[in-house]
N, C-alpha and C positions, 0 to 999 in steps of 0.2 A: 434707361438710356434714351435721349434726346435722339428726335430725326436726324439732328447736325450731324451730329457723334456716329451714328450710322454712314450716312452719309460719306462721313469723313472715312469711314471703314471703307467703305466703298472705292472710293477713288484711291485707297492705300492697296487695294486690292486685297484685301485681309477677309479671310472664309469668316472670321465670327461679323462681317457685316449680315450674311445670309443668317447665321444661327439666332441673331439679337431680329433680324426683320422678321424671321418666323414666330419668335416667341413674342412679340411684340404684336404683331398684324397676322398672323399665320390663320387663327379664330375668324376675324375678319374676311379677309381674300376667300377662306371655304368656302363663308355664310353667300360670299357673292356670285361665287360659280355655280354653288347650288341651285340659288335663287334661278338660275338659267338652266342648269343641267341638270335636276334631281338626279344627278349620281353621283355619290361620293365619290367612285375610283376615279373620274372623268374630271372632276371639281378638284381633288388633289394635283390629278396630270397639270391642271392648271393653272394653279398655285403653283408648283413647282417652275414649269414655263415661266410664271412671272418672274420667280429669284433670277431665272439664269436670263431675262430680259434684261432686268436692274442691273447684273450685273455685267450684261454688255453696254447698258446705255449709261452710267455712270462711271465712268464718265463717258463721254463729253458732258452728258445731262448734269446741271447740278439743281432738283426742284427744292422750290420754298418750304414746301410742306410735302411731305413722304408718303401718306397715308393717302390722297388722294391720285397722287402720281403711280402708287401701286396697282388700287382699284380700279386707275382705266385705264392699265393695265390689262387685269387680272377681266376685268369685262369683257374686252376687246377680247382675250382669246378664247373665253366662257362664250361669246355669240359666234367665233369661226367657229369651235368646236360645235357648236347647237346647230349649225347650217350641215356642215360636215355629219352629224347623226342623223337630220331630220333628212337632207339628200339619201341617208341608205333607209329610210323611213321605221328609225327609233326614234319617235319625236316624243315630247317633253312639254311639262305643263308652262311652258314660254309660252309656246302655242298660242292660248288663252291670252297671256298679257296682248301680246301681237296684236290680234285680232280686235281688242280693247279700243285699239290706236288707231285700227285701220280705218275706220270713217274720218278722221282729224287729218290722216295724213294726204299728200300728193305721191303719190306714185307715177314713176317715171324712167322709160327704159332709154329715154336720149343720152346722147355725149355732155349735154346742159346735168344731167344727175346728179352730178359733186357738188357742182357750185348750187344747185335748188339744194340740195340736204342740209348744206352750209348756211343761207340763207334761210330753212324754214327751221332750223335747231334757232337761231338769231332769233327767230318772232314765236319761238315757242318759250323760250329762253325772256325775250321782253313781258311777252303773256303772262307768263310765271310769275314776274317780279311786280305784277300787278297784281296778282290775287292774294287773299289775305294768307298769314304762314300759314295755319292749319290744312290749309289746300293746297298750298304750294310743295307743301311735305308731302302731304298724303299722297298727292303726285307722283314726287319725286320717290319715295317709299315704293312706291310699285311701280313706275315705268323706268328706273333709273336702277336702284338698287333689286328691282324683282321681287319684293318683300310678298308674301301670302295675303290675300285677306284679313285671315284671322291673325297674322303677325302685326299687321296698321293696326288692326283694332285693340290689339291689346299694348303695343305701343303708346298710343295716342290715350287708352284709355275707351275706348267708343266699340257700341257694340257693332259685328258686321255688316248689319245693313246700314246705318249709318256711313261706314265707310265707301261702302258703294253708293249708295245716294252721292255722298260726298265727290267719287271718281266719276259720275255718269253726268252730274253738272260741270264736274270741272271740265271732260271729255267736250262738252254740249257747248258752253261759254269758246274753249277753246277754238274748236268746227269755226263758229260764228264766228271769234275774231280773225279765225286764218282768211276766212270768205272776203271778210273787210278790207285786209290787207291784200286783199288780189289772187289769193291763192286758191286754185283750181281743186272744188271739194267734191 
């Protein structure tokens, strides 16, 4: 079944829109809560959350494409939940990705925090579409989708330290070009 056709389910208000999005995407949305919450019971709750999202925000939503309108989604409540655990302190190998990042990024507790997060996704986002794909994946593979190590590496093909070579220059390139563009590192 087509995204449309779902979709179309969707806004008919028809329960087989949820049964064709799980069986279609259902694999998918786990692998991404996981990737944030090493818990399946917690990564399911969240998957689920998604369906009954979809199925409040379709309508009015009508997205182009389903599958990534789900996963961030399905992200978005895979990091409240991860704040929500690490808060009663059962924290989770995010952790690590986090910490990855933290030298690249700006942290900032002003009332300015939206619109900087807004603005340094934009030049991390520009950064990205300048580096060649392979890096721009591997990236995206781990700070995006939370993928393991050893999951890039055997995606890509490449053993894991290459991968991390790979993530520590992209990390390092990155730092440097946020400095350039003004941004407090």
């Amino acid at each position: 079944m087509t995204d449309q056709m779902i979709i179309e389910l969707f806004w008919r208000r028809s329960e087989e829109a949820i049964q064709n999005t799980s069986q279609k995407y259902g694999r998918y949305l786990i692998k991404i809560a996981m990737n944030i919450l090493n818990l399946f019971e917690e990564s399911e709750e969240c998957v689920n959350d998604t369906y009954l999202a979809a199925w409040n925000q379709l309508p009015p939503d009508r997205p182009k494409e389903l599958l990534p309108y789900l996963g961030r989604i399905t992200r978005c409540l895979a990091l409240n939940r991860y704040d929500y655990l690490k808060a009663k302190k059962r924290s989770s190998d995010f952790t690590v990705q986090l910490s990855e990042l933290e030298e690249c990024l700006v942290s900032s507790n002003s009332i300015e925090a939206e619109y900087e997060a807004e603005e340094i996704a934009s030049a991390i986002s520009k950064f990205l579409r300048s580096e060649n794909t392979d890096s721009r994946n591997i990236f995206i593979r781990r700070y995006w989708f939370s993928d393991s190590i050893a999951d890039i590496a055997k995606r890509f093909g490449l053993s894991e330290s290459k991968v991390k070579s790979n993530l520590f220059r992209t990390r390092k390139k990155l730092k440097k070009y946020l400095e350039k563009e003004g941004w407090r590192i």
